[in-house]
C-alpha distance (Angstrom), angle and dihedral (degrees) to the residues before:
residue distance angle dihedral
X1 . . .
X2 3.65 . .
X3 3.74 121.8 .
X4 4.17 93.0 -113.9
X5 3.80 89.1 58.8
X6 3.63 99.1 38.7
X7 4.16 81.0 53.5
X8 3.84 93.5 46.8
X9 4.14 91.7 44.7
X10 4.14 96.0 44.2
X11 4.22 81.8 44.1
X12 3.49 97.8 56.7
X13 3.55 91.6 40.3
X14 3.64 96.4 61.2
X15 3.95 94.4 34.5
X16 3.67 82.9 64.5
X17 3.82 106.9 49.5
X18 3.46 99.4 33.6
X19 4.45 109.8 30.5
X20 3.84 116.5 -104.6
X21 4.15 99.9 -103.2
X22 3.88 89.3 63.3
X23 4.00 101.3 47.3
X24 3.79 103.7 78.3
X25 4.12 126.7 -162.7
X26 4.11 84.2 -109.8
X27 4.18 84.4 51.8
X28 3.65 88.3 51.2
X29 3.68 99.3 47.9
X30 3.78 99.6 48.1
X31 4.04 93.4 51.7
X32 3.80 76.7 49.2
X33 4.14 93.4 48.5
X34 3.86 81.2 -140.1
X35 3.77 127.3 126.5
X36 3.90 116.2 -110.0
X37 3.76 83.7 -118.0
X38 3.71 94.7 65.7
X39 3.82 88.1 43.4
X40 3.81 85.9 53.9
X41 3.80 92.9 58.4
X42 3.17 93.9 67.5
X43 4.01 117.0 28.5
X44 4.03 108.7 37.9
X45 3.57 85.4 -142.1
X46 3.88 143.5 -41.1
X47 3.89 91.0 -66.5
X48 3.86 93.8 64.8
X49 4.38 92.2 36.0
X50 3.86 83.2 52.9
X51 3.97 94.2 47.3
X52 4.33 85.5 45.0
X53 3.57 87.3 50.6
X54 3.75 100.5 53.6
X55 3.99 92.9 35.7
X56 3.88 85.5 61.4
X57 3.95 101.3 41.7
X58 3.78 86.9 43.5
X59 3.73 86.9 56.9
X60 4.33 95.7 47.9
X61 3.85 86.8 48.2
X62 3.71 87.6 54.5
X63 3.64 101.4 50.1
X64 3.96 87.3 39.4
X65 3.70 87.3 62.0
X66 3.77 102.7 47.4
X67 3.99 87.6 40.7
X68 4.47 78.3 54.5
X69 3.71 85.5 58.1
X70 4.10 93.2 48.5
X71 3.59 89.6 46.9
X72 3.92 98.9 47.4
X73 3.74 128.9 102.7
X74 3.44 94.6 -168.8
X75 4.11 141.0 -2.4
X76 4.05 88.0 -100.2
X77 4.08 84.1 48.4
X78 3.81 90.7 50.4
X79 3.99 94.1 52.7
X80 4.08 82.7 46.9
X81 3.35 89.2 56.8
X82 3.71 99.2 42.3
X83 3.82 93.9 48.4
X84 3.80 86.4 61.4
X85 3.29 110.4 48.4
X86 4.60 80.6 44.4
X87 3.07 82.0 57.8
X88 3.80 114.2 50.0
X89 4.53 77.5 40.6
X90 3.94 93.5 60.8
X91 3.75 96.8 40.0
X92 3.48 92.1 87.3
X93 4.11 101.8 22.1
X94 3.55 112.4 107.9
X95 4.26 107.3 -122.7
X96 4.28 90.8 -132.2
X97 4.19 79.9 58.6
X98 4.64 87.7 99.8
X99 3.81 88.8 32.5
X100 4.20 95.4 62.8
X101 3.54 83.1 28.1
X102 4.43 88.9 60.1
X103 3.88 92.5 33.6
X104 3.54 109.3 45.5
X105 3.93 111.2 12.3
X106 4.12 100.9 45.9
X107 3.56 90.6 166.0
X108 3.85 101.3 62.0
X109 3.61 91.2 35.3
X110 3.71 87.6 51.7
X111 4.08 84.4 51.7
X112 3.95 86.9 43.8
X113 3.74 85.3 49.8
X114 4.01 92.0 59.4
X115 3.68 95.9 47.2
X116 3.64 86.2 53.2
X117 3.71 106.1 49.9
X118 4.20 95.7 30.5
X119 3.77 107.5 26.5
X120 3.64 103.8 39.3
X121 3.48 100.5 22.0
X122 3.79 85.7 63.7
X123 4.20 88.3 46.3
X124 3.76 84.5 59.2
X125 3.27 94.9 49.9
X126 3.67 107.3 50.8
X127 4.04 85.7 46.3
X128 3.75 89.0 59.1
X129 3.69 90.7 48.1
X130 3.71 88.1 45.2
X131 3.71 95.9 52.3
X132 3.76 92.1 41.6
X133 4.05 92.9 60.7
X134 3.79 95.4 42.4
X135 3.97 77.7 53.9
X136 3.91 86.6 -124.0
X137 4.08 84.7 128.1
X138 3.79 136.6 53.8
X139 4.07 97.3 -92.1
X140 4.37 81.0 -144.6
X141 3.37 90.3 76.5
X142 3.78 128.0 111.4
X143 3.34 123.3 -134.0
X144 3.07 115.0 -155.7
X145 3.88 106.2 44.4
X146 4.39 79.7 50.0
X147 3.55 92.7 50.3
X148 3.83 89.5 52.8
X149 4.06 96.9 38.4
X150 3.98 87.0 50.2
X151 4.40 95.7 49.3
X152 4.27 86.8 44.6
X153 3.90 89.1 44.2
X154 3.53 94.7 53.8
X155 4.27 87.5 58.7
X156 3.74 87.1 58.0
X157 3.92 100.1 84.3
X158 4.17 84.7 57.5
X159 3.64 91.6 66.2
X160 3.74 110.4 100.7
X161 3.22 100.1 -179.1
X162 3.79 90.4 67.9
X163 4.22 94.0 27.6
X164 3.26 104.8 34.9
X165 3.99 112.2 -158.6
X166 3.68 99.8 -125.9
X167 4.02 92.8 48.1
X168 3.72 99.7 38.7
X169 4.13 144.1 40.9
X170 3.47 114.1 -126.5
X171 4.12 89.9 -153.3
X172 3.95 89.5 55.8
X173 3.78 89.0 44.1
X174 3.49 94.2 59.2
X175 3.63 97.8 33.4
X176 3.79 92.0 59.2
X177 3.78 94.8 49.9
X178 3.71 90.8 46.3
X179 3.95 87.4 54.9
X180 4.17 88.3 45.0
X181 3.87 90.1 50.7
X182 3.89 98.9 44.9
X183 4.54 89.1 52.8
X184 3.67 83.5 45.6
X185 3.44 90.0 60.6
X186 3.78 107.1 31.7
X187 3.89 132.6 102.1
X188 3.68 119.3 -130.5
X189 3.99 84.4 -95.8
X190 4.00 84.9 49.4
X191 3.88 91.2 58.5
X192 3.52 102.0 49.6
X193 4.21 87.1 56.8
X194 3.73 86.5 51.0
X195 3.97 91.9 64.8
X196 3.18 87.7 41.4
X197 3.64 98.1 54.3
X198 4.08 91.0 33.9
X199 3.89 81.0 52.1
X200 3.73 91.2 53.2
X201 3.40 88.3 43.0
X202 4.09 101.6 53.6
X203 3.70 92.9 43.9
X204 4.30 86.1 54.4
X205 3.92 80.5 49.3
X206 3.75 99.7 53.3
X207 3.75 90.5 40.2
X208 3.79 95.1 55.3
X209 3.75 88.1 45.6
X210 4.05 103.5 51.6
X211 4.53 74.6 49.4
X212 3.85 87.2 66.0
């Protein structure tokens, strides 16, 4: 692997558990065994690593979405999907990750920002639209203001003020408002494949548990 990779994997890896402000270049280059110098040569400093970072996870989130949509059945299927592969991602992110993130790198946040409100807003979208012609969702519903209430609700689990870290998980957060969202949306058709999927779902649960 070459050493800009092996920097950008071993960064990301600590951003996540332990928050960006509190992983310093020094941390990164010892759990690298590398000297700062070498570290230097190829991030300026932890400005442009951060920006890297975030341009390359924003890029695997992407692909893991449309590769969602491939793998789908269904728009209820899709959020199923989704929800898991969110959650086995925030299990081990640390929630102040989108605070340093907004406070001290305003550049990548800015580029988080735009995958936000284009990218996955528009993912949203065409599942709602999706779900609404298969008659999986209420055809009443509006679009739009959904789209938007579902992209803001997903920041909510980040706020530590209101989940604090040590009290709450940030994967069952978000898994429990993705669960609220999808029965707000869904037709009486549309609930009845949620059990089933949550059904699916539990047994998978239990199974991987009596494994450990």
């Amino acid at each position: 692997m070459e050493p800009k990779e092996r920097i950008l994997i071993k960064a990301e890896e600590l951003f996540m558990q332990y928050g960006i402000r509190s992983v310093s270049m020094d941390d990164i280059a010892n759990n690298l065994g590398m000297s700062k110098k070498t570290l230097y040569q190829y991030f300026a400093d932890k400005d442009e690593l951060v920006d890297a970072v975030v341009d390359g996870h924003i890029k695997e989130i992407q692909e893991d979405c449309m590769s969602c949509r491939l793998d789908a059945t269904d728009a209820i299927h899709e959020i199923f999907i989704t929800m898991e592969r969110i959650m086995e991602e925030f299990s081990n992110m640390n929630p102040m990750l989108l605070y340093d993130l907004e406070k001290f790198h305003f550049k990548a946040y800015q580029r988080f920002r735009e995958h936000k409100d284009k990218f996955l807003l528009q993912i949203i979208r065409n599942n709602i639209e999706w779900g609404i012609k298969d008659e999986l969702y209420r055809d009443d519903i509006n679009v739009d203001v959904l789209s938007k209430y579902r992209i803001e609700s997903m920041m909510i689990p980040f706020n530590v003020a209101v989940f604090p870290p040590g009290k709450y998980n940030l994967a069952e957060i978000s898994g429990i408002i993705i669960q609220n969202f999808t029965y707000g949306l869904a037709s009486i058709k549309g609930h009845k494949l949620i059990q089933k999927y949550n059904e699916q779902r539990n047994k998978t649960l239990s199974y991987d548990e009596s494994k450990k």
